[in-house]
N, C-alpha and C positions, 0 to 999 in steps of 0.2 A: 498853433494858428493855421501851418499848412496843412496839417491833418485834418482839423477843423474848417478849412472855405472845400477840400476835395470830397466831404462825403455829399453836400449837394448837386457837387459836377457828376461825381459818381451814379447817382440818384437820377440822373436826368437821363445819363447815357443810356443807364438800364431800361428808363423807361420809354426809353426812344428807339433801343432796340427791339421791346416788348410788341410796341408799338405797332413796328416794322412787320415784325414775325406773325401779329395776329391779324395786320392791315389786309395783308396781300391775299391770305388765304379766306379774309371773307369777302375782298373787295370779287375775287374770281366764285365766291360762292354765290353771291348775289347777280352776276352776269350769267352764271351756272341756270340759277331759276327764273332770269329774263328769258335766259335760250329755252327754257323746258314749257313755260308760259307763249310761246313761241308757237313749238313744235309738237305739241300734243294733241289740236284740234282736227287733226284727219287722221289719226289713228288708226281709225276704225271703220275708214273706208273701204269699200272691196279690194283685192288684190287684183293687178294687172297681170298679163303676159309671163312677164319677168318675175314677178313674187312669186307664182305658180311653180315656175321652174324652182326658184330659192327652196323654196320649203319640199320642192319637191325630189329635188338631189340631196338637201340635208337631211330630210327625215326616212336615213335609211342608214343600215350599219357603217359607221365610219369607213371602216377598213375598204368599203366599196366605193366613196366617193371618190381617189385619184381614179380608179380605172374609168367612174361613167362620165370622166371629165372626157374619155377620146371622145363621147359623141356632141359633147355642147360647147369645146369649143373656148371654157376660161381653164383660168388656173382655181385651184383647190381652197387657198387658204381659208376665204370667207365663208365656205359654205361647210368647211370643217367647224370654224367657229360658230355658227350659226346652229351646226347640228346639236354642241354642247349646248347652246344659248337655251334652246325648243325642249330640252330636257327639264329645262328649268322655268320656264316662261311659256310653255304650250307653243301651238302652232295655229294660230292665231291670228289675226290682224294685228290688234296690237303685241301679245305675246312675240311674233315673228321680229316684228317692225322696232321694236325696244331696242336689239342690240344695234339698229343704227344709232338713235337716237342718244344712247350712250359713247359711240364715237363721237356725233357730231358734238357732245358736251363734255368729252376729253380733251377737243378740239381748243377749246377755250384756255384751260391753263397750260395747254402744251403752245399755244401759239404765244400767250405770252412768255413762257419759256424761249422760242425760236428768237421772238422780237427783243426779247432783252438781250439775250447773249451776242445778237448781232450790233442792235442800234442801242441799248437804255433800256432803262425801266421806264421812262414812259414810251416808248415805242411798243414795248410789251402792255399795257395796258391796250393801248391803240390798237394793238392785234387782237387781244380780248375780246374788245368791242363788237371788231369788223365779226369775228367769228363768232360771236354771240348771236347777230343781229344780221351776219349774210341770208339773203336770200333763196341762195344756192342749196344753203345747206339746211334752211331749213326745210325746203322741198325734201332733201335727199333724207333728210332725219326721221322721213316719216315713210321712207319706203324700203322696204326687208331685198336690200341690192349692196352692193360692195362699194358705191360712190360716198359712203361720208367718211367709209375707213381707209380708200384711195385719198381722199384729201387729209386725213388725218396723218398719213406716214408720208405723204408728199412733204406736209408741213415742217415732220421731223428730219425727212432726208436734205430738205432745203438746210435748215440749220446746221445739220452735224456737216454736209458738203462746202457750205462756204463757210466755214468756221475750218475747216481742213484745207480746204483752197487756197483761198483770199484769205479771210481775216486772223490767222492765227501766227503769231511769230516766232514760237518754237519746234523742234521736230517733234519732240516728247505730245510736244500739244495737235499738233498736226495729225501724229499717229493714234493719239484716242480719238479727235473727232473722225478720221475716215473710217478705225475699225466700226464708229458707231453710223456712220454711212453705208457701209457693206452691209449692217445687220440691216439697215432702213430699205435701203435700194432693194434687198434679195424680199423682204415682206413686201413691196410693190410688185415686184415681179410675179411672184406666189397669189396676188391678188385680182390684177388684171393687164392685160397684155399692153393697152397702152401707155404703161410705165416703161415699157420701153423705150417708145419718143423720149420721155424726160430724162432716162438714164443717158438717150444718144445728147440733146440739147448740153446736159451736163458734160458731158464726155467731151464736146465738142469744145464747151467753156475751159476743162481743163489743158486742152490743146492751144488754145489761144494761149493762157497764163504764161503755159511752160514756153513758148515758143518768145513770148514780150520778156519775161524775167529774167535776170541778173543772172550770174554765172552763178555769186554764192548762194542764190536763194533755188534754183534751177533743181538742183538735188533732190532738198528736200521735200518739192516741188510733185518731184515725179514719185517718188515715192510713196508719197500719202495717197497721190491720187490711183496708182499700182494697187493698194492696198484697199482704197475705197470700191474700186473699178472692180478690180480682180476679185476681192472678198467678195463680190455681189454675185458674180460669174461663178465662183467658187461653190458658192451654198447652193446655186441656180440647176447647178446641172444634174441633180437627178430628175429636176421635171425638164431637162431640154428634149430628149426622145418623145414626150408626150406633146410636146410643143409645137417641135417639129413635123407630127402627124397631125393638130389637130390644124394647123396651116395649111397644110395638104390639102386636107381635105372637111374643113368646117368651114369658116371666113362664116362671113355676113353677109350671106347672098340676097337677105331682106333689102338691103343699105342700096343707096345710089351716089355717085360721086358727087362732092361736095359743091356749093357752087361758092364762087367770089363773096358774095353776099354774106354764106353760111359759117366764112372765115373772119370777115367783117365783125359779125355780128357774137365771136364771143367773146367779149370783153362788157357785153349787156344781159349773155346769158350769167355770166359769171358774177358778177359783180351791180347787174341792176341796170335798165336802160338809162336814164337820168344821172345813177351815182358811179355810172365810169366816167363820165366827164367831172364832176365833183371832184372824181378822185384825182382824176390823171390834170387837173388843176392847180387841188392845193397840195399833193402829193407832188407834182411837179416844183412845185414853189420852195418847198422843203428843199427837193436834193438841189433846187438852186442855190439857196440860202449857205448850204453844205460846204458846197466847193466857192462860195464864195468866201466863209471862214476859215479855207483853209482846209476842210475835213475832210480830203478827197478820198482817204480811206473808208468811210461809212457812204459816202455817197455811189464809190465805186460798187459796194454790196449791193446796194438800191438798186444801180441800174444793172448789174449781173443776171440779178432775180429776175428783174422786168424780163430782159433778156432770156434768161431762161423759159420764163414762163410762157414768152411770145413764140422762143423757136420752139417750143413742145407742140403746141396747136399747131404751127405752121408744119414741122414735118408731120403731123398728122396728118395733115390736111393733104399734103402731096401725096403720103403712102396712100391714101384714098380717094387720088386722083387715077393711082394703076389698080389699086384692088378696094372697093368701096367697102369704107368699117366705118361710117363717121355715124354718128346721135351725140345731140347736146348733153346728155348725160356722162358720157366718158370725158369730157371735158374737166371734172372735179381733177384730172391728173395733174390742168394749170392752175388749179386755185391755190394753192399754199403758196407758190411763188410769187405771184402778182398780191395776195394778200399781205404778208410780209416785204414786200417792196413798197407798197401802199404803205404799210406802218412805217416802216422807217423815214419815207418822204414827209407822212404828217408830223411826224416828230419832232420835227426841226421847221413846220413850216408857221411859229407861233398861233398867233390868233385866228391866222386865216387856215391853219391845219385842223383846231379845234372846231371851229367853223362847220368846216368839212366833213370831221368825223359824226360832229351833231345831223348832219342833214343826211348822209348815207346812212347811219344808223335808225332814225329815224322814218327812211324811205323803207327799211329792209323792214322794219317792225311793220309797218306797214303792206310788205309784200308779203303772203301765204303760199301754202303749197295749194295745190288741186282740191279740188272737191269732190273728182270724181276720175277717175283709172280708168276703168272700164265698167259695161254695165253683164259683165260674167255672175256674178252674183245676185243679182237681181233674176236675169234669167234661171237661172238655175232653180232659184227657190220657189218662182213662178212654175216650174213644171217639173217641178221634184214629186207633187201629191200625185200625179197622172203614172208615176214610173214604180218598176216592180220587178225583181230581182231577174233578169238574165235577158232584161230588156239591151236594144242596140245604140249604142252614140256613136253616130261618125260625124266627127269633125276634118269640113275641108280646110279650115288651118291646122295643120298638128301641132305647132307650137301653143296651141289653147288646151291640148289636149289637160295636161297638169294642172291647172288652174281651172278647167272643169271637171275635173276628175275630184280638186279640194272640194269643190263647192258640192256638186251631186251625189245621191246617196251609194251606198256600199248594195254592190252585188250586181252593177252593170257592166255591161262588153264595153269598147271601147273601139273604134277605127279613123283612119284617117285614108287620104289618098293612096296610100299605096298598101293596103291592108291592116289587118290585124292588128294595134298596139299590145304589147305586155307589158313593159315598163309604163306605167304611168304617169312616173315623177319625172322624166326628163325626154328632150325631144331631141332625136338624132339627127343631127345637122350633117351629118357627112355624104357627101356626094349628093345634096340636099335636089339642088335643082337638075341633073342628070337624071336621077329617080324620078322630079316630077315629070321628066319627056317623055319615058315610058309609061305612064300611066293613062288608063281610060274606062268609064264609066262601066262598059259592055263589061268587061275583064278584069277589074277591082270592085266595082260597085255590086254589079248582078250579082256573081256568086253568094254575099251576104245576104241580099235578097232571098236566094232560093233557102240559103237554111235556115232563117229567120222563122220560128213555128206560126201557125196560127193565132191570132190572139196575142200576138208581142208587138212592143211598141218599137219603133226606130226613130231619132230623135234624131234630126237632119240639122246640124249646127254650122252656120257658115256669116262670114263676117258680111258686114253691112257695107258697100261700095259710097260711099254718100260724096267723097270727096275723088275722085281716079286718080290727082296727080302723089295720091301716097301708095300707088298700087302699078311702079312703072319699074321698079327693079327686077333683076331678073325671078327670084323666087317673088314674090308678092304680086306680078304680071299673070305667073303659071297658077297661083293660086284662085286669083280673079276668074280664070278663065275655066276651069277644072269645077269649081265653086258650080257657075252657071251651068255644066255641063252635067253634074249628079244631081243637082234640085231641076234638071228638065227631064233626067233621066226617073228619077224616081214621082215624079210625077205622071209621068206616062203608062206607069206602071200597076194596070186598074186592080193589082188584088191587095193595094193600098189608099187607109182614108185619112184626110188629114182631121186630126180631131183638135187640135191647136196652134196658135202660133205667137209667140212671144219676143219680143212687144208684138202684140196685133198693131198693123198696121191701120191707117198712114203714119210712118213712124219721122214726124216732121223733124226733130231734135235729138238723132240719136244718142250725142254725148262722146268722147274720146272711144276709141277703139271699140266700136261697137258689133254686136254679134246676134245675129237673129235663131230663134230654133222652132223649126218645125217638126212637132209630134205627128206621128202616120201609126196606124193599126194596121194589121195586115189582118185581113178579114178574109183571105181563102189563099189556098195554094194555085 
């Protein structure tokens, strides 16, 4: 008879574990093709600025990408990845742009990974969600740059750090989650420079702990964190000599320092302007709920995260009060913490969490990337028929040089401000703005002039001024001003005719980052 009532207890268990095993892996397949339903409609847009650069450091022999990192200024990793990716996927718009798009949908079962291991399984679905359905990342999922794979290992260094920190009670366990913090931390690092805020924010979190904790727990305490810290440090330093110089002498002289406002306002870049408050509501409600039951252990992780994620943008924000590096895009370094603080809080915040999760998910579906990047590609194809092998392009931005160089055909010169380009995939930012002081129209511009033959064309490519207050930092002032000075200079210059100019003006709607070119013949010596 007991053998007989256990084979259908038996039967149920199986099938509940069955259940279990096949639930989760379609529930996350299905959020899998919400995000790709998402993220696939701007694909195919022109490359900006930055994708120029991407494709243009990766499509070259591997072995050469750490060295042409001294002149641009990041770390290697992405564009190592990137380089294999274009082996396999072209170089492309979308070819390029895919292996984001495959982080930001790794993103998905890795966060609910973070979220469960920290709060539940349904906190982990809730993570799911947010990362299926951010808006952040579907902007970034469709752009060939390192920001969906920065919030991808942010998300995983979040998990394995406070799972080593805060929530784990034995050493044994302490010491596998920080070893897999050091491997997480040192891929941040290798990725892009402002994971360093978050390792300092962290660092800082582990300071606190050690400093509030018990005598018996103090130990083990510092150790894991020695181990998380230090492995990160550890794996770090054969690129710190490269780092070292390229702080020297790269930075972001484009950039301006940030204002009140700019600091304010990410928590709307990140997260959506209407569904930060959504969140920081019923996500709120939750960790109240929390330490009202008692759970101050899970609540404590909620607000660590927040915490973490707030002090990351904030010392950014300061170290770019003394040296300007700040763009909304580097900010993906605080989205895995505040997303996964976010999950945890709606977890626990019942009806009014699910609530919450339905309206910010449903905002973010609602929110798209761009439409449009730059209008580099349009130009380009516009007066590509007019051009012919050893014809001249001087661009007064040289950072467009790469991304006009994808788009226009094979067998043109190339220049910028301060002469001659060779490389054409990448733009040397060192001693960026020093270079542009010395330069001048008479004395960089002429001499191409004179050797320019007969009969060649020179393609005067120079940005569109339509807005001045995005043209006040120190390099992007110099370039404004240098701009105006070789388009009056070659104008004056009667053994050239303009035979086009793209967009023809009046150009009422230039569009994001815009860039005008003027074709000249040189019609006698």
């Amino acid at each position: 008879m007991a053998t007989y009532a256990s084979r259908p207890a038996l039967g149920v268990k199986v099938r509940g574990v069955a259940t279990t095993r096949f639930a989760v892996p379609l529930g996350l397949a299905l959020l899998a093709a919400l995000s790709l339903l998402l993220r696939v409609g701007e694909m195919g847009i022109g490359f900006w600025i930055d994708e120029g650069l991407s494709v243009g450091i990766a499509d070259r022999p591997l072995t050469d990408i750490p060295g042409v990192m001294r002149q641009d200024g990041s770390p290697p990793l992405y564009y190592v990845l990137l380089h294999g990716w274009m082996r396999i996927a072209g170089n492309s718009e979308p070819g390029a742009r895919t292996l984001s798009l495959l982080f930001a949908t790794l993103a998905i079962p890795v966060s609910f990974w973070a979220a469960q291991a920290l709060f539940g399984r349904r906190a982990g679905w809730i993570a799911a969600v947010l990362a299926a359905t951010n808006p952040f990342m579907t902007q970034y999922a469709q752009e060939a740059r390192m920001y969906a794979l920065v919030a991808l290992l942010g998300t995983i260094a979040c998990a394995c750090l406070a799972r080593a920190l805060i929530a784990s009670t034995s050493e044994r366990e302490r010491r596998s989650w920080a070893i897999g913090s050091a491997v997480a931390l040192a891929a941040m690092f290798y990725t892009h420079n402002w994971c360093l805020f978050f390792a300092m924010a962290w660092g800082a979190t582990w300071l606190v702990l050690l400093w509030r904790a018990d005598a018996a727990t103090r130990p083990t305490l510092l150790r894991a964190g020695l181990i998380a810290f230090g492995g990160a440090i550890l794996l770090w330093l054969p690129w710190v000599p490269t780092f070292v110089y390229q702080v020297a002498h790269t930075g972001a002289p484009w950039s301006q320092s940030p204002s009140v406002s700019a600091l304010l306002g990410v928590p709307g870049q990140l997260l959506g302007t209407v569904a930060q408050g959504v969140l920081a509501l019923t996500a709120g409600a939750g960790v109240g709920a929390l330490l009202t039951r008692g759970e101050q252990a899970r609540a404590r992780v909620a607000l660590i995260l927040l915490a973490v994620g707030a002090a990351t943008v904030l010392i950014a924000w300061l170290v770019s009060q003394a040296s300007p590096a700040w763009a909304n895009r580097y900010l993906a370094v605080g989205l895995g913490p505040l997303l996964l603080a976010a999950s945890g809080g709606l977890a626990y915040a019942g009806r009014l969490g699910l609530a919450g999760l339905l309206i910010v998910a449903l905002m973010g579906i609602g929110d798209g990337a761009p439409s449009q990047k730059s209008n580099v590609r349009d130009v380009a194809q516009a007066i590509t028929p007019s051009l012919s092998r050893g014809d001249l392009v001087v661009s007064t931005q040289p950072e467009q040089v790469p991304v006009l160089h994808h788009y226009l055909p094979d067998g043109l010169r190339f220049a910028t401000l301060t002469g001659v380009t060779r490389d054409l995939g990448v733009t040397d930012w060192r001693d960026g703005t020093q270079r542009l002081d010395h330069v001048s129209a008479s004395r960089d511009l002429g001499p191409l002039l004179d050797r320019l033959p007969v009969g060649k064309r020179l393609v005067l490519i120079s940005p569109i001024f339509n807005d001045l207050r995005q043209w006040r930092a120190p390099w992007t002032e110099r370039i404004r001003i240098h701009s105006y000075e070789w388009d009056q200079y070659l104008s004056n210059d009667d053994r050239f005719m303009i035979t086009a100019t793209e967009p023809p003006p009046p150009v009422t709607e230039p569009g994001p980052i815009p860039l005008e070119a003027t074709v000249y013949v040189k019609t006698r010596r």
